[in-house]
C-alpha positions as CSV (number, residue, x, y, z in Angstrom):
1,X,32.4,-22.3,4.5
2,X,30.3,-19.8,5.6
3,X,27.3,-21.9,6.2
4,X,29.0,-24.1,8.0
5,X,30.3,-21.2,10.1
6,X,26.8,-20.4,10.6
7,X,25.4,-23.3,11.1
8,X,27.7,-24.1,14.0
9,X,26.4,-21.2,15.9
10,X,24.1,-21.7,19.0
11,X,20.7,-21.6,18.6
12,X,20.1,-18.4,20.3
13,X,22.8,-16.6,18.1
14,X,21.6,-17.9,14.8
15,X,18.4,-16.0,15.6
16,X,19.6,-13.2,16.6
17,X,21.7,-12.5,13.2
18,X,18.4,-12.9,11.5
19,X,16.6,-10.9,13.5
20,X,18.9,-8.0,13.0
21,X,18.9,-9.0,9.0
22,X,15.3,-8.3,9.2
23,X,15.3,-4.9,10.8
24,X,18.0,-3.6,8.1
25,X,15.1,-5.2,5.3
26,X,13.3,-1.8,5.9
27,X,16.5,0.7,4.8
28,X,15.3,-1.1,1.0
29,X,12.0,0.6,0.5
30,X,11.2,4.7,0.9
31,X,12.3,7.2,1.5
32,X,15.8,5.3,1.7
33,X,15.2,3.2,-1.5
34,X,18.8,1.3,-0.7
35,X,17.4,-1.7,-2.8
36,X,20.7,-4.0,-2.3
37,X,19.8,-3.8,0.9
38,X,16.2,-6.1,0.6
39,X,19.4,-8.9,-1.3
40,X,21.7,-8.7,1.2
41,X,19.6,-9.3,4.0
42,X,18.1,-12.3,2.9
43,X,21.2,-13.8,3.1
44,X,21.7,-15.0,6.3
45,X,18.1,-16.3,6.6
46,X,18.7,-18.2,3.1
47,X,21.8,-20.0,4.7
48,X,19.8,-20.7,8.1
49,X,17.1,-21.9,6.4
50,X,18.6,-23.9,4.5
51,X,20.7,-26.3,7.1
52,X,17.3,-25.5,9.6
53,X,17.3,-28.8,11.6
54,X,13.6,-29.2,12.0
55,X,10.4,-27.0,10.9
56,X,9.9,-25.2,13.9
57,X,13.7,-24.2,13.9
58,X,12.4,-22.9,10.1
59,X,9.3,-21.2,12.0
60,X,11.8,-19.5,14.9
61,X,14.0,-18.0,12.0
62,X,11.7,-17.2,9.2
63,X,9.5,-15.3,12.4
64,X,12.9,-13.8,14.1
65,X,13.7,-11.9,10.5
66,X,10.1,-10.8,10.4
67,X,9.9,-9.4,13.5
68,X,12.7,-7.7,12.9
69,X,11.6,-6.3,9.7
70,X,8.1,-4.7,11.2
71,X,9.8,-3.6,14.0
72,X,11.3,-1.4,12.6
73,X,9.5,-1.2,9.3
74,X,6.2,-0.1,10.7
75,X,7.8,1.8,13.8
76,X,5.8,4.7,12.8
77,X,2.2,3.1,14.1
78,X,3.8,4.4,17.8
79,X,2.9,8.0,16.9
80,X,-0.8,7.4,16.2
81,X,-1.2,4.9,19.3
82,X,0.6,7.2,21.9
83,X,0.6,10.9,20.2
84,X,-2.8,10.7,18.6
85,X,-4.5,7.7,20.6
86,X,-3.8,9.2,24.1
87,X,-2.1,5.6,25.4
88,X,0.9,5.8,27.9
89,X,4.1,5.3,26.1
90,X,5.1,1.9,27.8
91,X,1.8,1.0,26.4
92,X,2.3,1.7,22.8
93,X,5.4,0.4,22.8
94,X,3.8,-3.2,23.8
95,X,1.5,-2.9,21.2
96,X,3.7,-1.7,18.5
97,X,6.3,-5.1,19.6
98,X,3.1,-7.5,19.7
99,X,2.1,-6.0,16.5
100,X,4.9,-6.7,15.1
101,X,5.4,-10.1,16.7
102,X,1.8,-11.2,15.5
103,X,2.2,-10.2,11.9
104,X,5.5,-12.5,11.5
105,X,3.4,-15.3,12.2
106,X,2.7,-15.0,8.8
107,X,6.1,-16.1,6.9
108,X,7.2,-18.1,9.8
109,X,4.1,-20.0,9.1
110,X,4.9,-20.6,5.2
111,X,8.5,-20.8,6.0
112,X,7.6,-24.2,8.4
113,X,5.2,-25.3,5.8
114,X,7.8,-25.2,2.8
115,X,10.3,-27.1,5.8
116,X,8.2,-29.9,6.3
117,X,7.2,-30.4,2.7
118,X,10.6,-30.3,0.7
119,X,13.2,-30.2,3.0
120,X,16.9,-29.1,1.2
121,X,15.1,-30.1,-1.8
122,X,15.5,-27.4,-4.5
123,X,15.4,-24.6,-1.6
124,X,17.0,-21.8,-3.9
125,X,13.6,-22.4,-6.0
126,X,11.5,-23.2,-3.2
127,X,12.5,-20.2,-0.7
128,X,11.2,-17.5,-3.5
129,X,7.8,-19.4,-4.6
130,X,7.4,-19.4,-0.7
131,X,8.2,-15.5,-0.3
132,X,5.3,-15.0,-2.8
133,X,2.7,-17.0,-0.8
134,X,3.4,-15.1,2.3
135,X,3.6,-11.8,0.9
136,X,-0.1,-12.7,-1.2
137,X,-1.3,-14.2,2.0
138,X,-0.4,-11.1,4.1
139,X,-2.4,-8.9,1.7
140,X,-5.8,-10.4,2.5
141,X,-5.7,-12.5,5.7
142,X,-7.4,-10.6,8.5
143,X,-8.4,-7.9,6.1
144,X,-4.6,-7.8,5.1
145,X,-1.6,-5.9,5.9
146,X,0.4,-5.1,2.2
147,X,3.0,-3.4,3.5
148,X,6.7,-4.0,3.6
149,X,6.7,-6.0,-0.1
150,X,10.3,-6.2,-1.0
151,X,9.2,-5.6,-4.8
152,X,8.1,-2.1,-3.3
153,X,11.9,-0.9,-3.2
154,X,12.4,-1.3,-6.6
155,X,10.5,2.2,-7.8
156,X,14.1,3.2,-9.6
157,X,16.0,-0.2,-10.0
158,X,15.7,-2.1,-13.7
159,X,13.2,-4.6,-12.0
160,X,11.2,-1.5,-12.0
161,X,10.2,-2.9,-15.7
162,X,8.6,-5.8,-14.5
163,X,5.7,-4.2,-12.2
164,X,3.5,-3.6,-15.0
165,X,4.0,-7.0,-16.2
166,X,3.6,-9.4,-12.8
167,X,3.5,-6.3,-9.8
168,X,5.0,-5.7,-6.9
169,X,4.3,-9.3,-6.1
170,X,6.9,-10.5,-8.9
171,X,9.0,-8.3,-8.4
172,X,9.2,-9.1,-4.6
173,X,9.5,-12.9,-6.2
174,X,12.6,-12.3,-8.5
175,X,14.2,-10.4,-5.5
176,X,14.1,-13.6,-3.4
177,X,15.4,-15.6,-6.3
178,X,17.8,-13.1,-7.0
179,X,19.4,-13.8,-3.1
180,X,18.8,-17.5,-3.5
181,X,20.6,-17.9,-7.1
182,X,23.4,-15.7,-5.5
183,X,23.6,-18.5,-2.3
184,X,23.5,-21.6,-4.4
185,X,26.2,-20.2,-7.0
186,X,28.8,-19.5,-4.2
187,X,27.7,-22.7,-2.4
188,X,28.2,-25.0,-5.4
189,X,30.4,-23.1,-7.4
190,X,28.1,-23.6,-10.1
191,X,28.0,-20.3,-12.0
192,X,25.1,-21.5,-14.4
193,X,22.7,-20.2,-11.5
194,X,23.1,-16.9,-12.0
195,X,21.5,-16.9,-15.0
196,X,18.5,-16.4,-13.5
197,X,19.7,-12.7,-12.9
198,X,18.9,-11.9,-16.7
199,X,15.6,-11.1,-14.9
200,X,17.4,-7.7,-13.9
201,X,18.4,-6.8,-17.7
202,X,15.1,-8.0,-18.9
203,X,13.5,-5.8,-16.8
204,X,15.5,-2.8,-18.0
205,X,14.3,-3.5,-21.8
206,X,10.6,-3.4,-20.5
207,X,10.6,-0.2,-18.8
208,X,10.5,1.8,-22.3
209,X,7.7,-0.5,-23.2
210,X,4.3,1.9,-23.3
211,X,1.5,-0.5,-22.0
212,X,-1.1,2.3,-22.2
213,X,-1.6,5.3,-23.8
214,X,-3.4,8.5,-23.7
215,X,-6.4,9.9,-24.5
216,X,-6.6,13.3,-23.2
217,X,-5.7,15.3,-20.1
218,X,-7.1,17.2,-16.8
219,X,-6.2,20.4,-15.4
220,X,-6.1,18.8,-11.3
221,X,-5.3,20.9,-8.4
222,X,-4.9,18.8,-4.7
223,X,-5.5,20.7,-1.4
224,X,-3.4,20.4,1.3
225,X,-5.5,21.8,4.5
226,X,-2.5,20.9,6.9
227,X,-5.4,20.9,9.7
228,X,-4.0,19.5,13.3
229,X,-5.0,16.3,14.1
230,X,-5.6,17.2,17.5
231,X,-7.6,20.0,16.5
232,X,-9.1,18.5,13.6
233,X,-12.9,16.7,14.8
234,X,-13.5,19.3,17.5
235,X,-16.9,21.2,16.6
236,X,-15.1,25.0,16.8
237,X,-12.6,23.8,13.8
238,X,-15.6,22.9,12.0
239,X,-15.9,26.4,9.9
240,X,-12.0,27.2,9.8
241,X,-11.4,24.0,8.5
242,X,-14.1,24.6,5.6
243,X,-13.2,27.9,5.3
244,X,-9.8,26.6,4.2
245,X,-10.8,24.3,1.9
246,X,-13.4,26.9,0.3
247,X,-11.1,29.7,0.3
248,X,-8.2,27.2,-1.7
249,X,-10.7,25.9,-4.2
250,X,-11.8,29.3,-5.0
251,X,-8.8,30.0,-6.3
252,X,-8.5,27.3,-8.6
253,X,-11.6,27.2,-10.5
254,X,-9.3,26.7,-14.2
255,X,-8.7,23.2,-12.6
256,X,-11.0,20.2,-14.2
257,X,-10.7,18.6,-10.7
258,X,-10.0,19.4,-7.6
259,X,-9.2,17.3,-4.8
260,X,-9.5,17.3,-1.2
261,X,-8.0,14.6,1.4
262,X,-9.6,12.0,3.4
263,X,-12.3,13.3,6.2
264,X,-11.3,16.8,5.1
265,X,-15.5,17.7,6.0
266,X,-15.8,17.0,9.5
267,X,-19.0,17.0,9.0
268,X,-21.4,14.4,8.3
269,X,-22.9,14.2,4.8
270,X,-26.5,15.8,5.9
271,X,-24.9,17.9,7.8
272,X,-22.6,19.5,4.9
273,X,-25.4,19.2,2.6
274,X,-25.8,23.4,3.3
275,X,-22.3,24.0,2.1
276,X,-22.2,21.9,-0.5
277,X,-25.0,23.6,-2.0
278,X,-22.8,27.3,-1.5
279,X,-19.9,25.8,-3.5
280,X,-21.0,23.6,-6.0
281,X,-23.3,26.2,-8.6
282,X,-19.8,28.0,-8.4
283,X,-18.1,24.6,-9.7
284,X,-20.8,24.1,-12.2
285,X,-20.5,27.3,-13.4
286,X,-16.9,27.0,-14.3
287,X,-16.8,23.3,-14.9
288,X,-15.5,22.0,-12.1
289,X,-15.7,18.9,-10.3
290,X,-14.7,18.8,-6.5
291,X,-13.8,15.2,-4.8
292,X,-13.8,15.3,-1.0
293,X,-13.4,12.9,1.9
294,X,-16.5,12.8,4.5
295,X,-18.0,10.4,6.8
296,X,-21.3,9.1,5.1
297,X,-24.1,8.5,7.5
298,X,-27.7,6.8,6.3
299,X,-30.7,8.2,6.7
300,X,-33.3,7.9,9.1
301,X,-35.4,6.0,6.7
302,X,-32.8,3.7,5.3
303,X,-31.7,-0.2,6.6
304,X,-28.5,0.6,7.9
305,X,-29.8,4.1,9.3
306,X,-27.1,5.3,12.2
307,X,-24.4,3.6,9.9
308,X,-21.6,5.2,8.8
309,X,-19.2,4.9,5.8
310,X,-15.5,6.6,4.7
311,X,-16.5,8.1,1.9
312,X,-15.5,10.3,-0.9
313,X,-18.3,13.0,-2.7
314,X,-17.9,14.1,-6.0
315,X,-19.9,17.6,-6.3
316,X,-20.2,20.4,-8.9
317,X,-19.9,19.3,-12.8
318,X,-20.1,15.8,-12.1
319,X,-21.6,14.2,-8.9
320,X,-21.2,10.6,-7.3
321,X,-20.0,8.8,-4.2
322,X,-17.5,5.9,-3.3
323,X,-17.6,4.2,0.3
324,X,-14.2,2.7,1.4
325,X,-13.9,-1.3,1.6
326,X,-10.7,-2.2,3.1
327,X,-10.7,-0.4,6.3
328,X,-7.7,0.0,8.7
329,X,-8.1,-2.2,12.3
330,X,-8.7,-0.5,15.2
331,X,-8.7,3.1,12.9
332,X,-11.5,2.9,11.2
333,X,-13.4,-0.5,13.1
334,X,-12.4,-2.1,16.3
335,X,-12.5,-5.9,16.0
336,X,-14.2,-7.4,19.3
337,X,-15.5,-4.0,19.9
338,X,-17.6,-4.6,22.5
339,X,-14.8,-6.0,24.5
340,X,-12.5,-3.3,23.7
341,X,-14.5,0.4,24.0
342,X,-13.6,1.9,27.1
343,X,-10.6,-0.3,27.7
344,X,-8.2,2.6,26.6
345,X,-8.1,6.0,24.9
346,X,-6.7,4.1,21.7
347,X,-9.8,2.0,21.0
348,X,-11.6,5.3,21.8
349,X,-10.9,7.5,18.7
350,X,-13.1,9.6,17.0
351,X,-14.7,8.3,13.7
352,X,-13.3,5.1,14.2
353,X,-16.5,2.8,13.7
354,X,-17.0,2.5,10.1
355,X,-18.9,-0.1,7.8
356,X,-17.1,-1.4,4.7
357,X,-18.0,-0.3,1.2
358,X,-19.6,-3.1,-1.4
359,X,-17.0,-4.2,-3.8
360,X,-19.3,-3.2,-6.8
361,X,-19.1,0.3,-6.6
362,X,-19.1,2.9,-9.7
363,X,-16.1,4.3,-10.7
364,X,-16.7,8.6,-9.8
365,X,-17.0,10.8,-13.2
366,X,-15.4,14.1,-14.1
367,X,-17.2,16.2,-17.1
368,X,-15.0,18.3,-18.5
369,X,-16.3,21.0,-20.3
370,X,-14.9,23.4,-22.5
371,X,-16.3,26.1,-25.5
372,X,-16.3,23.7,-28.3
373,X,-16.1,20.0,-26.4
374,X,-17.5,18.0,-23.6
375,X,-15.4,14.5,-22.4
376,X,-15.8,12.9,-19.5
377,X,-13.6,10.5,-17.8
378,X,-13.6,8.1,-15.0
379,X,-11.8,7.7,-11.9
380,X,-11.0,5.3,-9.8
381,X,-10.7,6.5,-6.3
382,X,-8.9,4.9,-3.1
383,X,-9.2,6.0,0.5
384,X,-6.0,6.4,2.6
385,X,-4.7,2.5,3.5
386,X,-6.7,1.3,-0.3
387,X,-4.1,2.2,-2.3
388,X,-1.4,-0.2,-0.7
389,X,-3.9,-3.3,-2.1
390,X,-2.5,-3.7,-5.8
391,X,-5.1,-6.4,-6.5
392,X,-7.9,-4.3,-5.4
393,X,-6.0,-0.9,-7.2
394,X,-5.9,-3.1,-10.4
395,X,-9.4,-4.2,-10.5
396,X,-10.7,-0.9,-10.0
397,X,-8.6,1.0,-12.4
398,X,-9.3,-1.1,-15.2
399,X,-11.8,1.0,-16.8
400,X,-9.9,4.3,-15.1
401,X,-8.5,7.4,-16.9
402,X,-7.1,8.5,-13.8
403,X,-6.4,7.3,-10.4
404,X,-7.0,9.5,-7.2
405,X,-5.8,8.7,-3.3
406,X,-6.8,10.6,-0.4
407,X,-5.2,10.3,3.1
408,X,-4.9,11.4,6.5
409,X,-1.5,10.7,7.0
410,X,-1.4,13.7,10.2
411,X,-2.1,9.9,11.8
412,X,2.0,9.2,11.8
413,X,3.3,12.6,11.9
414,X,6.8,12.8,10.0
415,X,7.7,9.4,10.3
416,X,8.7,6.9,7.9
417,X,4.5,5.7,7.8
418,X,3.5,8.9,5.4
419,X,6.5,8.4,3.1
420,X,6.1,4.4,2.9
421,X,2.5,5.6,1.5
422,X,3.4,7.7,-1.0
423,X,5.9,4.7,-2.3
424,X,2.9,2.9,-2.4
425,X,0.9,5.0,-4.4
426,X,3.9,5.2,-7.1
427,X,4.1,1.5,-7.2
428,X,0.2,1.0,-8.2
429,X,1.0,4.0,-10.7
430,X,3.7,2.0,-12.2
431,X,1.6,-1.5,-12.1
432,X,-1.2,0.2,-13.9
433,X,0.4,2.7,-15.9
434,X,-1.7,5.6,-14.5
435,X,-1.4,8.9,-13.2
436,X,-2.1,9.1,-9.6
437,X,-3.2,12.1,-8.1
438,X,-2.6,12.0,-4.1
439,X,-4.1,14.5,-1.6
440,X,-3.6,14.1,2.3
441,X,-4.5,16.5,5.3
442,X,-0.4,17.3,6.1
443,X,1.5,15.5,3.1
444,X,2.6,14.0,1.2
445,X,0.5,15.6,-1.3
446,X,1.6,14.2,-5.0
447,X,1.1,14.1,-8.6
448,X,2.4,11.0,-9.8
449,X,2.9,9.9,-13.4
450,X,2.1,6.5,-15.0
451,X,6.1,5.8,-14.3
452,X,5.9,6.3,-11.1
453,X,7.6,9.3,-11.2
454,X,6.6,12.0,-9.1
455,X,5.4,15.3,-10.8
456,X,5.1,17.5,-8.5
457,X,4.6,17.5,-4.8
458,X,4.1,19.6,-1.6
459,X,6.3,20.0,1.3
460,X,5.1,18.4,4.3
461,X,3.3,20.3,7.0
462,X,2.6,23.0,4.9
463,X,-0.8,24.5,3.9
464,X,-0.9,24.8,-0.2
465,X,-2.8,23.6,-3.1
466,X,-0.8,21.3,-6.0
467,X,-1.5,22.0,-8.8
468,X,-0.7,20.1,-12.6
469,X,-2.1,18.7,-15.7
470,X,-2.7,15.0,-15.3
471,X,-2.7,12.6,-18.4
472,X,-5.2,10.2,-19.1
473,X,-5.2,6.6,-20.2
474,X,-6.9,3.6,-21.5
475,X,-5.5,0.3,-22.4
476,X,-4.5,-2.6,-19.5
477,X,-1.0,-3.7,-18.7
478,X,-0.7,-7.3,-18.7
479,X,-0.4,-7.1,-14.4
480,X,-4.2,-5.4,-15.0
481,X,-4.8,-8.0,-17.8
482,X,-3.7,-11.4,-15.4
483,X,-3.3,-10.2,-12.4
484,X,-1.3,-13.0,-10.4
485,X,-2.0,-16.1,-12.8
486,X,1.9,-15.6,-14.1
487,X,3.0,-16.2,-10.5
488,X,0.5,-18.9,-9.7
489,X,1.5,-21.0,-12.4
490,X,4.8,-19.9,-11.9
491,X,4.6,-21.3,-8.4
492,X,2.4,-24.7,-9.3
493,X,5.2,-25.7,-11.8
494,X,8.1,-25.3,-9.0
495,X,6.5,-27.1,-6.2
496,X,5.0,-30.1,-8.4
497,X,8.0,-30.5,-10.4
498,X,9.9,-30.4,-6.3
499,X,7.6,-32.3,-4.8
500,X,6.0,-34.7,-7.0
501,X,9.5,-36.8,-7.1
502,X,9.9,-36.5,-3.1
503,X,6.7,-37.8,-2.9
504,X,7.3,-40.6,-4.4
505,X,11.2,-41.0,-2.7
506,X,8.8,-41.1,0.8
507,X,6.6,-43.4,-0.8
């Protein structure tokens, strides 16, 4: 009854329930975590989808919910466009609504696609294979955007059991199925579909299961410089800024690793090459390793000389560096740049003209050292926007003890963008049953256990130093093990067991 109700509906109208659906998708995920809420509000684009008259009817609905999901899921990009970017508010608010607009291309694109090809034929099947695709396409097209998964609300639900198993990404999958299985029971009246919801109980049982385990354990202390963005690259905050940073890690030589966020040196690498030589005899000397994030530049001599990199240096008892790869549009490279420098104060910004990192890169050491034993472990390191990829977090931590995360996250100011991240960084912890050790410029600075769970954590906007014991770990979960192959062949068998017998109905 009610699809008929809905299907009845102008045009106009029918889009316009969905698009509100879609911005309510967001209340799901942090710092709300109202998971029922990523069900529910499929709902309505399930039963429009479903009686869609055409594929671009399917395109116009699929892209009204999207939109209205980043609308109001990635709101917070508005505060480094207009506060941080210097561009009139009108302005930002264009570019925040076109951002948004442009990225639910994406689904309404799949959405047409699964349309055209299968019709009403097994759509409560169909509609979550289709959710994976564009969530997995999402992640990598245009150098990705993996934000807004609905597997990322379920941190503290029982499907929380599953992410070490098949991700976020199956998770986000069993969600789907979850709303579609709910739809076609109360369509049909055919209860045998919500069998499928023994995913939920299933899920439950695993999360006792202990997929790695450990193998020692590192005194870690994070530093919060809660430096103002404003204030941040200009050359007089140069030395308070390090002073900061010193003074803090001073204080913590017992720790076997301390961290510092993303660009805390404002300096260039030859140009902090002076104070890194002050500080790290003193981190030798009490077996320390310090990890901070600078901008890399190569020398004269090298092929890429004038080039720079995000990086992160590892100084003191152990010594290494790690160049970011997956760098944020427009933040850290500005695509058609010599079209766009000079048009506005936003394609402007300072360090914001990066290179990409190779994808082979060493993972950084830390020695620790003690009276009667030497270890080292290995730690797989991701800079700011890095740890929302949970393929690339799962190649990389592989052969991890320990995951670290640095950010800049003074970008978004107190906005939902900063606690969306942390999320993230809990959700690759979970996947790959590692601690994750988190240090940003303003917050949220976190120690994060293989659960997910957060340890301990410092207020936001506060200058302070976290500090903890972190565990380490070997052994792979079976997400770090297959990575998506579950949900591929998951996937093949629904759509060639849907479409191989429509096929041949056509033919």
């Amino acid at each position: 009854m009610m699809t008929d109700r809905l299907r009845r509906l102008p045009n106009r109208l029918q889009y316009l329930i969905v698009l509100l659906a879609g911005m309510t998708m967001p209340l799901a995920l942090a710092p709300f975590f109202w998971w029922p809420i990523g069900v529910v509000s499929l709902l309505p684009l399930i039963i429009l989808l479903y009686t869609a008259p055409s594929s671009m009817s399917a395109f116009v609905l699929a892209w009204s919910y999207a939109f209205g999901a980043f609308l109001t899921g990635v709101s917070w990009i508005y505060v480094s466009i207009h506060t941080y970017g210097g561009t009139p508010a009108w302005l930002a608010i264009f570019m925040v609504v076109a951002f948004a607009a442009a990225l639910a291309l994406i689904p309404a694109g799949w959405f047409m696609l699964r349309h055209r090809v299968f019709g009403k034929t097994g759509f409560w099947l169909t509609f979550p294979v289709f959710w994976f695709l564009h969530e997995w396409c999402r992640s990598w097209l245009l150098t990705g955007f993996p934000w807004l998964f609905l597997g990322d609300a379920h941190l503290h639900s029982w499907l929380s059991g599953w992410a070490p198993v098949l991700g976020s990404y199956g998770i986000s999958l069993f969600v789907a199925l979850t709303a579609s299985a709910l739809w076609q029971a109360l369509r049909l009246r055919e209860w045998r579909y919500l069998l499928v919801l023994l995913v939920w109980p299933i899920g439950w049982q695993l999360q006792s299961m202990e997929w790695t385990q450990v193998n020692g354990e590192l005194r870690v202390a994070a530093v919060q410089g809660n430096v103002r963005q404003d204030l941040k690259w200009l050359p007089e905050s140069v030395q308070p800024t390090l002073d900061t940073y010193f003074r803090a890690t001073r204080e913590h030589w017992q720790a076997d690793l301390i961290l510092w966020p993303e660009t805390a040196v404002t300096l260039l690498n030859d140009g902090f090459r002076p104070y890194q030589a002050m500080l790290a005899p003193e981190a030798r000397a009490n077996h320390t390793t310090v990890i901070t994030g600078i901008p890399f530049r190569y020398p004269a001599h090298h092929p890429l000389a004038g080039e720079f990199h995000n990086s992160l240096l590892a100084f003191g008892q152990s010594h290494g560096w790690y160049h970011k790869q997956r760098l944020v549009p427009f933040g850290e490279y500005v695509p058609l740049e010599r079209q766009l420098r000079g048009l506005m104060p936003f394609f402007d910004l300072a360090m914001s003209s990066f290179l990409p990192g190779p994808s082979d890169q060493s993972l950084l050491p830390v020695l620790q050292r003690t009276d009667q034993t030497e270890k080292s472990y290995f730690i797989a390191p991701y800079i700011c926007y890095e740890i929302a990829y949970p393929s690339l977090v799962r190649q990389m931590a592989k052969e991890a003890d320990l995951l670290i995360t640095v950010s800049n996250d003074a970008w978004f100011g107190d906005s939902l963008g900063p606690k969306q991240h942390l999320a993230l960084a809990q959700m690759r912890a979970l996947e790959n049953q590692r601690y994750v050790l988190r240090a940003t410029n303003t917050g949220i600075t976190a120690l994060i256990d293989e659960r997910g769970n957060i340890v301990e954590r410092l207020p936001y906007e506060r200058q302070a130093t976290l500090t903890g014991v972190a565990q380490t770990r070997y052994g792979q979960t079976p997400y770090m093990r297959w990575g998506l192959i579950p949900l591929w062949l998951i996937s093949f068998c629904v759509l060639a067991g849907l479409g191989y017998p429509r096929l041949r109905a056509i033919r």
